[in-house]
N, C-alpha and C positions, 0 to 999 in steps of 0.2 A: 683659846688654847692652841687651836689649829692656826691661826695667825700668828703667834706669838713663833712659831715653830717654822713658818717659812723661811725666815730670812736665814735660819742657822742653816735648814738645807738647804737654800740656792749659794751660802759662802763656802759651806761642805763641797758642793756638787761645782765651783768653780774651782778650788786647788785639786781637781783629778780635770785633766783635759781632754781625757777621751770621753767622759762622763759628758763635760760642757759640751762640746761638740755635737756630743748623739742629743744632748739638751735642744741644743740650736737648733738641730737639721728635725728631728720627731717628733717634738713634744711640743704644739701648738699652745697647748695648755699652759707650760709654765711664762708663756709670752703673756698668757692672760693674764696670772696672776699677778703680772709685773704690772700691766696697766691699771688692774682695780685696786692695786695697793700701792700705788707710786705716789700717795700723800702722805703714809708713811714714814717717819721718821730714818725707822728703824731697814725699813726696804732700801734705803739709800746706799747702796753699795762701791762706789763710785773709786774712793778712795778712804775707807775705814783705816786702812793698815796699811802702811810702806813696804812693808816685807810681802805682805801678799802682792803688790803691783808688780816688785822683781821679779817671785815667781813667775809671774805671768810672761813679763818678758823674757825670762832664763827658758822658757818651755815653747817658747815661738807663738803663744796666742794671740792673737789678735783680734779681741772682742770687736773692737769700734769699724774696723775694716774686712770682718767675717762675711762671704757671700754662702745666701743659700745654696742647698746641693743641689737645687735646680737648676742653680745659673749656673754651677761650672762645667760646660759643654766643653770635649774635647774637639780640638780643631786638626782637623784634616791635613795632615803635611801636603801641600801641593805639588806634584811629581813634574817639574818642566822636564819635557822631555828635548829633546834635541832633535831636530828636525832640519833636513840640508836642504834649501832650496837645489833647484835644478838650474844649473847653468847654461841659459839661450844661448844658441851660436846664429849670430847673426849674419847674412851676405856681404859683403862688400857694399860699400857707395849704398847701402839699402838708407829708406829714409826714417825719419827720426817718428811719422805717425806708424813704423812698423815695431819701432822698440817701444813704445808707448803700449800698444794696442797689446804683444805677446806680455810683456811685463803687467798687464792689469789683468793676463789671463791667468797667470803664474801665481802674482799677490792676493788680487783682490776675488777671482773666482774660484782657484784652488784648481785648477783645472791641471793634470800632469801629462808626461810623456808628450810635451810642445818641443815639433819638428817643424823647422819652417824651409821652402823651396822655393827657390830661386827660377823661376819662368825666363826671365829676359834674355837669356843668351841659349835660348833654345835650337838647335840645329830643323832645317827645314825637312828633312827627312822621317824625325822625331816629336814631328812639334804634332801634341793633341789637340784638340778642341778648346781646350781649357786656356793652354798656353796660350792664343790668339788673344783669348779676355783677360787676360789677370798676367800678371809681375809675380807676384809672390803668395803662395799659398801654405798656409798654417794649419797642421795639423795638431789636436789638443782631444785629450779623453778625460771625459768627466764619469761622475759615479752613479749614474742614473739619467732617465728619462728627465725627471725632474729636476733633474741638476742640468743638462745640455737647456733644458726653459729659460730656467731662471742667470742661465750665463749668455742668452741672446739677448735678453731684456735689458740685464745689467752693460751688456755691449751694444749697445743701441742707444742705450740712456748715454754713455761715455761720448758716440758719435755726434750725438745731438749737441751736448750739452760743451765739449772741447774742441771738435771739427766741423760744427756746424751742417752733419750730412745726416741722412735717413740710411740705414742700412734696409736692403730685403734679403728675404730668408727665405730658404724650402726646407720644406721637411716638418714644418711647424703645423701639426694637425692641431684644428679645432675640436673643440668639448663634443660638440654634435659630431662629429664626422670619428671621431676615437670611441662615442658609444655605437656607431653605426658600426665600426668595424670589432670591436666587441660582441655585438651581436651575432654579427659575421660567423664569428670565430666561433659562439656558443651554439650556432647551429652546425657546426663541424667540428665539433670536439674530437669526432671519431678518424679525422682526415687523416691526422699524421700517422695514425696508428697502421690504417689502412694500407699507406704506404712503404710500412716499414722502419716506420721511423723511432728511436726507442727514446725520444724527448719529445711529446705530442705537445701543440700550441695550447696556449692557454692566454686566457684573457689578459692578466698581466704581462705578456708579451710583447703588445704593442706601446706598453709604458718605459718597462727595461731597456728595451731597445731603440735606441733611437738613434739618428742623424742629423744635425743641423748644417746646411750650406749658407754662409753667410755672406752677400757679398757688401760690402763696407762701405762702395760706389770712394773711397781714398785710394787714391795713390795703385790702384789695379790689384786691393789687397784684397782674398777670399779666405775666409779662418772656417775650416770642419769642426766641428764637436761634436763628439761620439763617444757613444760608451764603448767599454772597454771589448766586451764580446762581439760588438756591430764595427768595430775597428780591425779586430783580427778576418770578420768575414770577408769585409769588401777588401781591406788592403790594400786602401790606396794608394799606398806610398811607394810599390811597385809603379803606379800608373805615371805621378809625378815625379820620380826620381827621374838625374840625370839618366843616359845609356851605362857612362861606367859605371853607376851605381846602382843600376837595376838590380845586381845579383845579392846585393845588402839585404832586401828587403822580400827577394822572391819567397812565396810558400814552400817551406818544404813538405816535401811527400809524406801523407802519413803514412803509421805504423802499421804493418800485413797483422800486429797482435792486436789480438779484441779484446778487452777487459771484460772477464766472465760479468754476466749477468743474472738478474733472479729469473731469467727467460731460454736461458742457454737451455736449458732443460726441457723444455717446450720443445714437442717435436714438431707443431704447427706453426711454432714462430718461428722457426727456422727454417722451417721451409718455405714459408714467407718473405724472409729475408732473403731468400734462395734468390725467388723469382725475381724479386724487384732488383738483386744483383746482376741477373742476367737479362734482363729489362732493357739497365742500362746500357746506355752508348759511350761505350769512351771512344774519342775522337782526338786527333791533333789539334795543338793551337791554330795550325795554320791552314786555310778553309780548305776544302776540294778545288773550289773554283781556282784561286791562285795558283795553286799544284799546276792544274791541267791547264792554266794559262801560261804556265812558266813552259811545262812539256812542249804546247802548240808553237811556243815562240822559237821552241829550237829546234822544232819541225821531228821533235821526238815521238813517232807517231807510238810505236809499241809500247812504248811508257804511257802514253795518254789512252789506247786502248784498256787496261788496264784500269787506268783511274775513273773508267765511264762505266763502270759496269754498276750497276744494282741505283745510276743512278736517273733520276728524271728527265726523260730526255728532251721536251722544251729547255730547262734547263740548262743543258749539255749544248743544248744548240746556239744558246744566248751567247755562252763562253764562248764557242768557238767563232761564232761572230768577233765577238770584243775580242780575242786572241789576233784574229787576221786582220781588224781594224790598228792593234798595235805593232803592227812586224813593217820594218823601217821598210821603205821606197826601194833602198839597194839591195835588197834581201832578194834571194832566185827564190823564187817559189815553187814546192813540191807540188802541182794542181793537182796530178794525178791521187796522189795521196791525201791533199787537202777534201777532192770531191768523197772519194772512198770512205775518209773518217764521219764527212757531213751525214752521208747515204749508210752509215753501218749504225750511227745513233739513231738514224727515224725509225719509227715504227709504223704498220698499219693504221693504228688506233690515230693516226696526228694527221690523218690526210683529211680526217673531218673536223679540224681546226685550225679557223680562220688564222689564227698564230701563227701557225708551221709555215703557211704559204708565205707570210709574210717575211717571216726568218730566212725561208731559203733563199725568195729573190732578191732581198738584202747579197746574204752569204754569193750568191752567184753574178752580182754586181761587182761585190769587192774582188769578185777573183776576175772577172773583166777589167776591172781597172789595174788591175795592179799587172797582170800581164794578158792586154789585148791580142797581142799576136798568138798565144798558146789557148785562150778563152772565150772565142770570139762569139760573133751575135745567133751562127747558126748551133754554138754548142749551150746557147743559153734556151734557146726556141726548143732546144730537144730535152734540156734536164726541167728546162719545168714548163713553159706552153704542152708540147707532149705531154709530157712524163706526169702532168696535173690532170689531164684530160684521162690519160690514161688508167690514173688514180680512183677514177668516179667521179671525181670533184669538177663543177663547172666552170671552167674559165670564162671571165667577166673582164668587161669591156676598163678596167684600171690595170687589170691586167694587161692588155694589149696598148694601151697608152705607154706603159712603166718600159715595155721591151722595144716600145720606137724610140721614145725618148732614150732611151740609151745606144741605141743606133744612131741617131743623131750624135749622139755626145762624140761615138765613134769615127764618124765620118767628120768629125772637125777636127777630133786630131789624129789621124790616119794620114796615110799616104796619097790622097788625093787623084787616087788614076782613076783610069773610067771600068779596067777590069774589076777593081776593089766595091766601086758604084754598082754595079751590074750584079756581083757576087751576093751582096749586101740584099739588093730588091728582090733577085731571087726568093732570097729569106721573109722577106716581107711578104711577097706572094703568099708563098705557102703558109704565114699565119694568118693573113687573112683566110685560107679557107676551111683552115677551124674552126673558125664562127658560120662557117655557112650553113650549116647545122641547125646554130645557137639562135643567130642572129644574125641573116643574110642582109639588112640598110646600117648594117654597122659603120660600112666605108660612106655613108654617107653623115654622119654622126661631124660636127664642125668640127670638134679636136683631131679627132681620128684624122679626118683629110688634109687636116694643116699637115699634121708629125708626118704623113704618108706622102703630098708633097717634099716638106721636108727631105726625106731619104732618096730622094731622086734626085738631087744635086748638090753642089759642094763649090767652094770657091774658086772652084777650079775648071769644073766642066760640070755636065747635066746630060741625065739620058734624054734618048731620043723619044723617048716613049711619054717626056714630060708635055710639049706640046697637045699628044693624044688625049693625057688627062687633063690636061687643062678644058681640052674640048667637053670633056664628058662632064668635068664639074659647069660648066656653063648648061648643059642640056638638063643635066639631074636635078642640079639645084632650082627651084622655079616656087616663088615667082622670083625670090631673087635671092643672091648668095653672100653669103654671109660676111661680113665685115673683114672677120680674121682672114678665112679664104682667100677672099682680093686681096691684102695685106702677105699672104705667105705666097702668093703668085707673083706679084710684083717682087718681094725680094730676090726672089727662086728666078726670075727672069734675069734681075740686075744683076745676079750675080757674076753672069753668063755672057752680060754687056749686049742681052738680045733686046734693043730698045724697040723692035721693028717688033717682035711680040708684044711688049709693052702696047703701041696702039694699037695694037690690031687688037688686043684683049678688049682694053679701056675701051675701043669705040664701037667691036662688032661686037665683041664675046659678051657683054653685058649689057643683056633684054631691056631695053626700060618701056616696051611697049603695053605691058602694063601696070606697072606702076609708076612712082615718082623716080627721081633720077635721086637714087638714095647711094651712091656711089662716094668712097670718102677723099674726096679731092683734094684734103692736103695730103695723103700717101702717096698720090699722085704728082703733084708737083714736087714733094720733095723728093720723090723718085728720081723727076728730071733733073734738077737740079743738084744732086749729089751725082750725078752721070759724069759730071766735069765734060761733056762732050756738046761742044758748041756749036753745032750742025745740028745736032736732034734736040738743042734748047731754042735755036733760031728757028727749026722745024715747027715747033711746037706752038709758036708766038706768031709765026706767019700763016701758019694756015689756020688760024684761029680754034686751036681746040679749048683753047683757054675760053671764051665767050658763053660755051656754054652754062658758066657757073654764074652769068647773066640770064641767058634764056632760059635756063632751069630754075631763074630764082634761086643761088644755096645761099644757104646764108652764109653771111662774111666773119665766118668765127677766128679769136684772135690766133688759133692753129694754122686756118687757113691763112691769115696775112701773113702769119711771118714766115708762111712756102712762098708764098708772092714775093715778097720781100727778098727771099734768100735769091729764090729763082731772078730777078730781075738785075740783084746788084751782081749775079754770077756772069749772065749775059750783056749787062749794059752799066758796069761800073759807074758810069758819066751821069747814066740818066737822061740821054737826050735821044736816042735813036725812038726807046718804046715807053717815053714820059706819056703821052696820051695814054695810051692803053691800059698803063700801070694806073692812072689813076680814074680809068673809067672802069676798070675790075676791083680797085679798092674804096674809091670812095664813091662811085657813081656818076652815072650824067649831071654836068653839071646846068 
């Protein structure tokens, strides 16, 4: 009965289409029925009736191409949006791995706001550090830490793989070294706050932020990637821009308005912020140092007093050094005011550092050299030989070396008279007997007596008082005198064209009665031999002073030949007059 009755309802329930439909998509059931009675005759509904098949088409049905209401997913209109590349501006004559390299930053990394600069035609006055290494530098800001990664890899893989080069990179922190500084941070969470600061560090901080310096080892090219906030901080594009274009890119000032906060209200935070406001130093771009170098070079002294105040005064004193080290050759110099500004920066506290001393006798060098006549050797002995002693501080035997030695330098280029000579040892005197004190066998000290020889004569003439010392270094020195000594006697003698001192030194004034004859005989012979005076070369050859370096045994070192040598071809060109002798003092009896 119940059989007999399905087929009238499923041919019922197909001429209503909304009916079939909710059949299809609900009613699992009536699917059943169709398969346990589709051997049925009578179930065969296929095409019983013509007319019913029209309907079916007149109503838009489509049994046989029907999908369940599961399948019909509505699909998603896809929105392209329109999106403009940025147009690179490229340099001139630049080369074709720099369009490559910006174009794979722009396509293939997504990286925006690429500004590339041109290094090569850098002026020398402007040129940074940077400019010396690289041609062209590319600036590019990505959207994260992890985005600046993965666009050094992807550029390095490009390098490798189309340029055949290794790029290196800074700024590229390792896993270890980003947990270490995470750590860091998580032990100072409190720092920023501490400070003032009303956006305290946080661990993700060192992820956000980042920098990568790339350099490509092609063509002098280095590409930055930075995120976008680590780009506005440093602002490098001030540092690489041309001069005319520096003002493009300068920071401008912020705003004196403060955006209320949930802390305005705080009367503890704001007084916090108070202090750390007044804390701060604002300062000019341009150093102290420069200032008060620019001042001292235009002999601006009240402007430069001024700029020295509240400041350190080694410091102060470095400058003013490297100031007077710069001021040209022709420049008149103010001494008077130069000494006054050196003497108004020192302080008590600096006379018991080794530093100071050594800054002044610098400072009061340059001002001897640059005008001798206004600065000379007795107003050096009085600003600091005195004026050190006088301090507390001990003056030390470099000390008394530094102020002959430049006495010396004096008397070479000075005016060469004998009152200027005289004036000078004066001066010597009297610092010798500063030490007398200290250190009464100073003057016997070998340096000491060369530079003190030294000051006693000039190319021109020699005190009389030099012979007296020479006597006295022959009796003091014992058992026998020093190398240099004889070497700055002999000069100090030839100067003078006193060859008749000359032997009298060489054969009485030096003891050899107790020791060996340690006397250096090529200074000797070459002594005579540069004399050019051929009376006291024949002298020297006839009365046999030469034989001694036979009798004493010295040995024939190749210094000594080529005095022999010199000495021999000066007095006997031919080689025939003193052929014997020459070769019984160079090669021996034979």
């Amino acid at each position: 009965m119940l059989v007999s009755r399905v087929p009238r309802a499923l041919r019922s329930t197909r001429s209503c289409s909304a009916v079939w439909n909710y059949y299809n998509q609900a009613s699992p059931l009536f699917s059943g029925f169709k398969r346990l009675y589709s051997s049925d005759p009578q179930l065969k509904v296929s095409s019983e009736t013509p007319a019913t098949e029209e309907a079916e088409s007149s109503n838009g049905s489509t049994t046989a191409t029907a999908q369940p209401w599961y399948l019909n997913v509505v699909k998603d209109q896809i929105q392209e949006t329109s999106f403009q590349l940025q147009e690179l501006s490229f340099p001139r004559d630049s080369p074709e791995s720099l369009r490559a390299l910006t174009t794979f930053l722009r396509d293939d990394l997504g990286l925006s706001d690429i500004i590339i600069f041109d290094l090569r035609e850098s002026k020398d006055s402007q040129t940074t550090a940077v400019a010396r290494i690289s041609d062209f530098i590319v600036m590019a800001t990505a959207r994260s830490g992890k985005h600046c990664h993965k666009s050094f890899i992807e550029i390095n893989a490009l390098l490798k793989q189309k340029f055949q080069t290794l790029a290196h990179v800074e700024g590229n922190i390792s896993a270890n070294e980003l947990r270490r500084r995470q750590r860091r941070l998580a032990r100072h969470t409190n720092l920023s706050k501490n400070m003032g600061s009303r956006s305290p560090t946080t661990r993700s901080g060192a992820q956000t932020e980042s920098w990568y310096m790339i350099d490509c080892h092609l063509d002098n090219i280095f590409i930055n990637v930075l995120t976008e906030n680590r780009r506005k901080e440093l602002n490098l594009e001030e540092l690489y821009a041309a001069p005319e274009d520096k003002h493009l890119y300068r920071r401008q000032e912020m705003s004196s308005e403060v955006t209320p906060d949930e802390d305005d209200d705080n009367v503890l935070a704001g007084l916090k912020r108070l202090a750390v406001r007044n804390q701060r130093r604002y300062y000019s771009t341009i150093s102290d140092r420069r200032l008060i170098v620019t001042e001292l070079s235009q002999q601006n002294f009240e402007r430069a007093y001024s700029l020295v105040r509240n400041q350190p005064s080694l410091h102060v004193l470095k400058t003013i050094n490297s100031a007077l080290e710069s001021m040209p050759s022709n420049t008149p110099l103010q001494v008077e005011n130069w000494l006054q500004f050196f003497n108004h920066v020192w302080s008590a506290q600096d006379a018991q550092k080794p530093e100071y001393w050594e800054l002044r006798l610098h400072f009061l060098q340059l001002l001897n050299c640059s005008k001798a006549s206004q600065f000379g050797a007795d107003d050096i002995f009085s600003n600091y030989l005195q004026f050190k002693l006088a301090s507390g501080v001990q003056i030390s035997k470099t000390d008394l070396t530094e102020f002959l030695r430049l006495i010396c330098n004096n008397l070479q280029e000075g005016t060469n008279n004998y009152e200027e000579l005289a004036r000078t040892n004066q001066t010597v005197v009297e610092a010798l007997k500063l030490y007398k004190g200290i250190d009464p066998q100073i003057i016997l000290d070998e340096e000491v007596m060369c530079l003190v020889l030294q000051t006693m004569s000039n190319s021109k003439t020699s005190l009389k008082a030099l012979n007296e010392m020479i006597s006295y270094v022959c009796a003091e020195f014992s058992p026998q005198i020093p190398g240099s000594v004889i070497s700055t006697i002999l000069q100090a003698l030839s100067q003078n064209r006193e060859y008749l001192g000359i032997l009298k030194f060489w054969e009485r004034g030096i003891d050899l009665k107790k020791t060996n004859d340690y006397r250096p005989w090529h200074l000797f012979v070459n002594t005579i031999a540069n004399s050019e005076d051929q009376s006291l070369m024949k002298k020297v050859l006839n009365d046999g002073h030469l034989l001694w370096i036979k009798r004493n045994n010295i040995e024939m070192s190749p210094q000594l030949r080529n005095a022999l040598d010199k000495l021999f071809i000066a007095v006997d060109p031919e080689n025939i007059a003193y052929e014997d002798l020459k070769d019984f003092l160079v090669d021996g009896p034979k």
